[in-house]
Steps between C-alpha positions, in 0.01 A plus 500: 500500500353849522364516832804799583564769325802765495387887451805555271479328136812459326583626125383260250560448153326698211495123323276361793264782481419367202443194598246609799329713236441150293357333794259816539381567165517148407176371236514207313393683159295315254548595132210412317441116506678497852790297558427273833709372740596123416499210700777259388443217684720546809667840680843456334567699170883441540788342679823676526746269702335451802262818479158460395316765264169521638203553260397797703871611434419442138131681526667794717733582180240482253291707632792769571554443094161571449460781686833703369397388119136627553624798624768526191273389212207617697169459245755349218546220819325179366498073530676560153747739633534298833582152281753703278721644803447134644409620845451116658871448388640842594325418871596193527881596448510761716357254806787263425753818520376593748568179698801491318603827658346392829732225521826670431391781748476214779833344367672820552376528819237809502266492776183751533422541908188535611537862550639561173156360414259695738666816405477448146115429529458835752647682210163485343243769556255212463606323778488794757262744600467868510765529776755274350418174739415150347113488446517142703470192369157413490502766205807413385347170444235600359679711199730257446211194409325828304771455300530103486759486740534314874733663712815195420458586142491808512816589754677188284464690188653836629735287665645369192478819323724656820735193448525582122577850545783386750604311211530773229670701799759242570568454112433891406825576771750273291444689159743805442414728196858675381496868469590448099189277500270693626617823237457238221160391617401840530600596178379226321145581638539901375671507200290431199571537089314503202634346203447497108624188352485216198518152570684304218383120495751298448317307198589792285869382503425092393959475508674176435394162629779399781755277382530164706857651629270783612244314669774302687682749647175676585419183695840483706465804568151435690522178591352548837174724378419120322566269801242281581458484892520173737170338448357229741266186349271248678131410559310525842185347702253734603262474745167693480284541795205559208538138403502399904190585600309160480734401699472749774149428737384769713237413840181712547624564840846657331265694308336597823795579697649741224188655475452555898900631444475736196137631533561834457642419144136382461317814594240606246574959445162706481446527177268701256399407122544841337483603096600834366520717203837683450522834323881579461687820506763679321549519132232655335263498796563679822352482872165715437448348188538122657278640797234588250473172294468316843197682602335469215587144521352484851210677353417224213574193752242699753266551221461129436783395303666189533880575718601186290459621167600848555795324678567325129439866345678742680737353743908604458560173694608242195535239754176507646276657288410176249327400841296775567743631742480213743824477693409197716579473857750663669632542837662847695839563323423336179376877340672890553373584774233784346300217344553268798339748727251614338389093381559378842252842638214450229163334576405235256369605174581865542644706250842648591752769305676664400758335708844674384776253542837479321355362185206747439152544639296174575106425513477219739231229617510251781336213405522269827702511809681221667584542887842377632501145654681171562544245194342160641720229482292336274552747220859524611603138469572423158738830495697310828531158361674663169680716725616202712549261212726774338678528776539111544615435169746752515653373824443128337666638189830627718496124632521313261744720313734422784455119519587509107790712554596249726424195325722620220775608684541165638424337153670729250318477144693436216336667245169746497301164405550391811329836602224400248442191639454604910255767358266242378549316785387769737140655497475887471882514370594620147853471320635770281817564328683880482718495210836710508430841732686760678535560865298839470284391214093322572523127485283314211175398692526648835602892428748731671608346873795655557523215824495206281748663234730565842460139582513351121829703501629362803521165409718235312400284224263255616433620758116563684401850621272546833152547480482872416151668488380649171239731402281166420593332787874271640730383203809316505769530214699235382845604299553345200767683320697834539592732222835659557466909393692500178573753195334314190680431202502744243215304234280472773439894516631613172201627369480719811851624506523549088102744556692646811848594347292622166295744697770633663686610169223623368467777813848564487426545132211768604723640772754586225320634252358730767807645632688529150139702418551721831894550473416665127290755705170403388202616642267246653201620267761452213651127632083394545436597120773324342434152688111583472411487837304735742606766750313421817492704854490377840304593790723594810683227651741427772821277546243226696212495276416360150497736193158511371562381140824312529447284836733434751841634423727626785824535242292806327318631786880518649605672161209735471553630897882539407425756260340858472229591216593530133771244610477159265608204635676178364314226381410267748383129487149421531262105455421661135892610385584814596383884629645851445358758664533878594387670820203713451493630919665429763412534883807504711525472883535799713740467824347702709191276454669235567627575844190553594353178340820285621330325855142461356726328180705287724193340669353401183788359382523310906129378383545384165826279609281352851200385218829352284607338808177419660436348145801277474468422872147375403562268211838370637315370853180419289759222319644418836205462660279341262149597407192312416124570430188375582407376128143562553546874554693497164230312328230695620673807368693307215812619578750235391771361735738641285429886522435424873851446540607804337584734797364865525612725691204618743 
């Protein structure tokens, strides 16, 4: 495709610089014990519809995680740190939006030309040479696989990205922001109060227990807050590919032919065997000071001294340092890129440092060095037959699904026992039952699949679903009974309503009290003594944000912005009872500012509602379209099906 180039390069989009600047600078950083790349068995990590999520799609995002946490958390980064943000899940959502988004792009019918391609890549100063021309594509070749790119994946990737910005475009044109909207905004993001105030728990007033009269009526009246929703109840087969595979045979010369096919997946990286000591920075111990201990470091190992045991001594790196520093083998783009050149440059046995890098100064030694070659297929085969079995069974899986689907479609069961009975009948099929569930709730025994609680839904008593594919591999539902949504009777929630209506009188009791205290023109210093609790203050707030002390109340934060300082407020509600307050400062909003403020406002307000949109957009089609995961992937990171089904935003 870029054999012809035009002279003039067209305006491109801050958010794509970005992206180029990713590709660039891209390292897959190791923190610590090094988190590798995964093999799962096959090259799908996800199916969304028709779309498949690629485990380099998967990889790609993880590594973009990695990168943008390492430079957040920077030393603080860690495995522990990586396994509490849950990186592998995080990545593995964003993939599957990004399909998602993919696909609705397509649907809408957004196209990216081939020269809205070439001139978003001749953008780049990286790509052209000191008189603006493309640097040819030998070189451009050659940067690109630098980077672990080929040319397709590359110019696919910035492809997509193009046809997501045309996306936000398309949706970002169809939001208006009101002039009133954009004043409010404003303001709420400028004006700030302070606030002294009690909170009254609503314990202190114990009140009356409510009569049965009163816990009636307070049940008509909120009827609907108790109503149970339409549940659906059945049992299922389920087919696992896992519990196919001896019956799935694969040839040697299959083995052989995927191997000729994929050998590049098969390539054996250069690689060096490295270990390190660490000596952090910041806190108590600055650059000089870090710079110092490493030589004399360097000075002991050089002396004599054992690199393992003054690893175990001295090394900042928890994760390595119980092994004398050794951090195994490891390929180009497994390390930030200071350590990576300077491991990949040393001679064998040599003494090198300080290397600075992001996490401190590092004493390194290269223990061996592997050169890049070809796996033989030999060493290679036992990885293809369990990636062709997988596959296999999967596929085998998806059969026979089908021909039970069909089978019971033509022989309705009567009951789930007759359910029972074909799974014992069939090898590598299981039976389970559900219980009552709702349609947006996870079904007992196979988790959240929104597709299967679409199709249990859908049907009529009786009656047999399709084969639908699950995160553990093709189920079909059988409906045994559905519950109609209903409002309960009144003894089967009583105790709930009676604790309910009871807490509410006693804040109304607190409320009172409060306001008779107030209308008598007490002070708020005076009110606290007599009911024996304490004046607190607040830290600043604004109408959007929680009020450090009290939580989440907009009601207040609206009351506290509506008046001036040395102005007390009435009480208002809060989880505990009840708050009164008076305004210590006040920040108020200056017009003048605000005109100037007003476009750069309105844009954020445009961005906020496209990532509400883009949002909804991406968990209404992920529903529609249905998504599954390779249940390997999830294993190896033990993520469960459920919380893989939980869509993020990406």
């Amino acid at each position: 495709m870029l054999k012809v180039f035009r002279d003039n390069i067209k305006y491109l989009s801050w958010i794509l610089w970005a992206v180029i600047g990713l590709f660039v600078l891209f390292v897959f950083v190791d923190f610590g014990s090094g988190v590798r790349q995964r093999d799962a068995g096959g090259n799908s990590a996800a199916r969304v519809g028709g779309r498949t999520v690629t485990m380099a799609d998967f990889e790609h995002q993880y590594r973009q995680l990695e990168q943008l946490y390492g430079q957040l958390y920077g030393g603080q980064m860690s495995p522990e740190v990586a396994k509490q943000l849950q990186l592998p899940l995080q990545a593995l959502n964003r993939a599957v939006n990004e399909q998602v988004l993919l696909a609705e792009a397509e649907r809408l019918g957004l196209r990216v030309s081939d020269e809205e391609l070439r001139d978003m890549i001749l953008e780049q100063e990286v790509f052209v040479d000191d008189k603006g021309r493309f640097i040819g594509e030998e070189k451009y070749e050659q940067l690109l696989a630098a980077n672990k790119y080929t040319v397709a994946s590359f110019e696919t990737e910035m492809r997509n990205k193009v046809l997501r910005e045309k996306l936000n475009d398309l949706l970002r044109n169809g939001i208006f922001i009101p002039d009133d909207e954009v004043e409010k905004a404003y303001r709420e993001q400028v004006e700030k109060a302070k606030i002294r105030f009690i909170q009254v728990s609503r314990a202190l007033f114990p009140g009356d227990q409510p009569t049965p009269a009163e816990v009636s009526a307070y049940f008509e009246a909120r009827k609907q807050e108790y109503k149970l929703p339409e549940q659906r109840e059945g049992a299922y087969l389920l087919v696992e590919p896992e519990r196919l595979r001896d019956q799935v045979n694969v040839s040697d010369q299959e083995m052989r032919d995927y191997f000729a096919a994929h050998k590049s997946e098969f390539a054996k990286p250069e690689q060096v065997h490295a270990r390190h000591i660490l000596i952090k920075t910041g806190g108590q111990r600055n650059d000089a000071q870090a710079q110092q201990a490493l030589a004399e470091i360097k000075k002991k190992i050089a002396g004599g001294a054992d690199f393992a045991a003054v690893a175990r001594e001295s090394s900042d790196d928890i994760a390595s340092k119980t092994n004398g520093g050794d951090l195994g083998s490891f390929g180009r783009g497994q390390m930030v890129k200071e350590f990576e050149d300077a491991a990949f440059g040393a001679k064998i046995g040599e003494l090198v440092g300080p290397v600075h890098s992001p996490f401190g100064y590092h004493l390194l030694q290269v223990l061996e060095k592997t050169p890049a070659g070809d796996v033989p297929f030999e060493q290679a085969r036992e990885q293809i037959r369990a990636r062709l079995a997988f596959t296999r069974a999967g596929d085998l899986a998806q059969q026979k699904a089908k021909a039970l689907s069909a089978q019971l479609a033509k022989d309705r069961p009567r009951s789930t026992e007759a359910l029972s009975a074909l799974a014992k009948s069939s090898p590598g099929v299981t039976f389970g039952e559900t219980g009552k569930f709702g349609s947006q709730d996870p079904i007992p025994g196979l988790g959240r699949v929104p597709t299967l609680n679409a199709a249990a839904f859908a049907l009529k008593k009786g009656d047999v679903s399709d084969a639908v594919q699950v995160p553990r591999g093709w189920a079909v539902f059988y409906l045994k009974d559905i519950a109609e949504p209903k409002v309960p009777q009144l003894a089967d929630v009583e105790p709930r309503v009676r604790q309910a209506l009871l807490g509410q009188k006693q804040q109304e009791a607190a409320i009172r009290k409060l306001k008779d205290e107030r209308a008598a023109g007490k002070a708020l210093d005076q009110i606290a003594a007599e009911l024996g609790v304490q004046v607190r203050e607040s830290p600043e707030f604004g109408a959007q944000g929680g009020i450090p002390g009290l939580g989440l109340n907009p009601e207040l934060a609206r009351a506290a912005l509506s008046l001036q300082a040395g102005q007390m407020g009435d009480p208002v509600p809060d989880p505990q009872g009840a708050v009164l307050f008076e305004v210590k400062e006040r920040k108020n909003w200056d017009p003048i500012q605000f005109a100037t403020a007003r476009q750069q406002t309105r844009e954020t307000l445009q961005q906020e509602k496209l990532g509400q949109l883009l949002a909804s957009l991406v968990e209404r089609r992920r529903r529609e379209l249905g998504v599954t995961f390779d249940q390997r992937l999830l294993d190896s990171f033990g993520i469960s099906p459920e919380a893989a089904n939980q869509p993020q935003q990406g």
